[in-house]
C-alpha positions in Angstrom: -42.5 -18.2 17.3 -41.6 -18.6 13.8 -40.8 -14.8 13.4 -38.3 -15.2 16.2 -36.7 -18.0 14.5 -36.4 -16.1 11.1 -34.9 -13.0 12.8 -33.0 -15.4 14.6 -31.6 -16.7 11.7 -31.2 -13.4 9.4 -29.2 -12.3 12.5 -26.9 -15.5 12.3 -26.5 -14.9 8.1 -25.1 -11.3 8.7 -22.1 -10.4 7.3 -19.5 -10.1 9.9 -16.1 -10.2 8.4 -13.8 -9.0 5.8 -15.5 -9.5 2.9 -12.7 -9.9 -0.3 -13.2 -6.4 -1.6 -11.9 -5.1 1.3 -8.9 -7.8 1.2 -8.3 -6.5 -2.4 -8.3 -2.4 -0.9 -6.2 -3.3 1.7 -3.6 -5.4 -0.6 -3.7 -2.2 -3.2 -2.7 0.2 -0.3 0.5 -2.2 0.9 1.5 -2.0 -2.9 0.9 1.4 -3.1 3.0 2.2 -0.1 5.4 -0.7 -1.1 5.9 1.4 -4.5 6.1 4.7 -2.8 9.4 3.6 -1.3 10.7 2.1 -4.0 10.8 5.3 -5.7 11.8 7.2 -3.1 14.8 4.9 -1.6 15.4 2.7 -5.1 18.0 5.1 -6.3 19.9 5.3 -2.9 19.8 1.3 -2.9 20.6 1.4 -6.5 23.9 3.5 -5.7 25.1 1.6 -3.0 24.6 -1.4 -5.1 26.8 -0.4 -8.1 29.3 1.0 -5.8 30.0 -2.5 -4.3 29.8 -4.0 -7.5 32.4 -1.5 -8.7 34.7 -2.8 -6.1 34.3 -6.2 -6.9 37.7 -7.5 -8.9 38.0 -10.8 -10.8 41.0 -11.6 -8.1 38.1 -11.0 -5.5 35.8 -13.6 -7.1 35.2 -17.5 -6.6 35.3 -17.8 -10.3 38.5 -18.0 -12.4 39.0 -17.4 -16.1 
């Protein structure tokens, strides 16, 4: 009876979950990926960011000199 109660409870001590090493490899692949796009669509962003900045006059500002 006592051996059923020890498998019973090794059974219960199992590890079922994530453990955090796994958190940690699944967190370095969504940076990795998040990176990956960066470089691949950072300078398109990048272009269409100057550009509206280029169009931007003082006269189309909130802030006067």
């Amino acid at each position: 009876m006592i051996e059923k109660i020890k498998r019973f409870a090794d059974r219960r001590n199992r590890d079922r979950g994530a453990s955090a090493t796994e958190y940690a490899l699944i967190m370095g692949f969504i940076v990795a990926g998040l990176i990956a796009i960066l470089f691949v669509f950072g300078p398109a962003i990048a272009r269409q960011f100057n550009s509206a900045c280029d169009r931007i006059t003082p006269a189309d500002s909130c802030v006067t000199p």
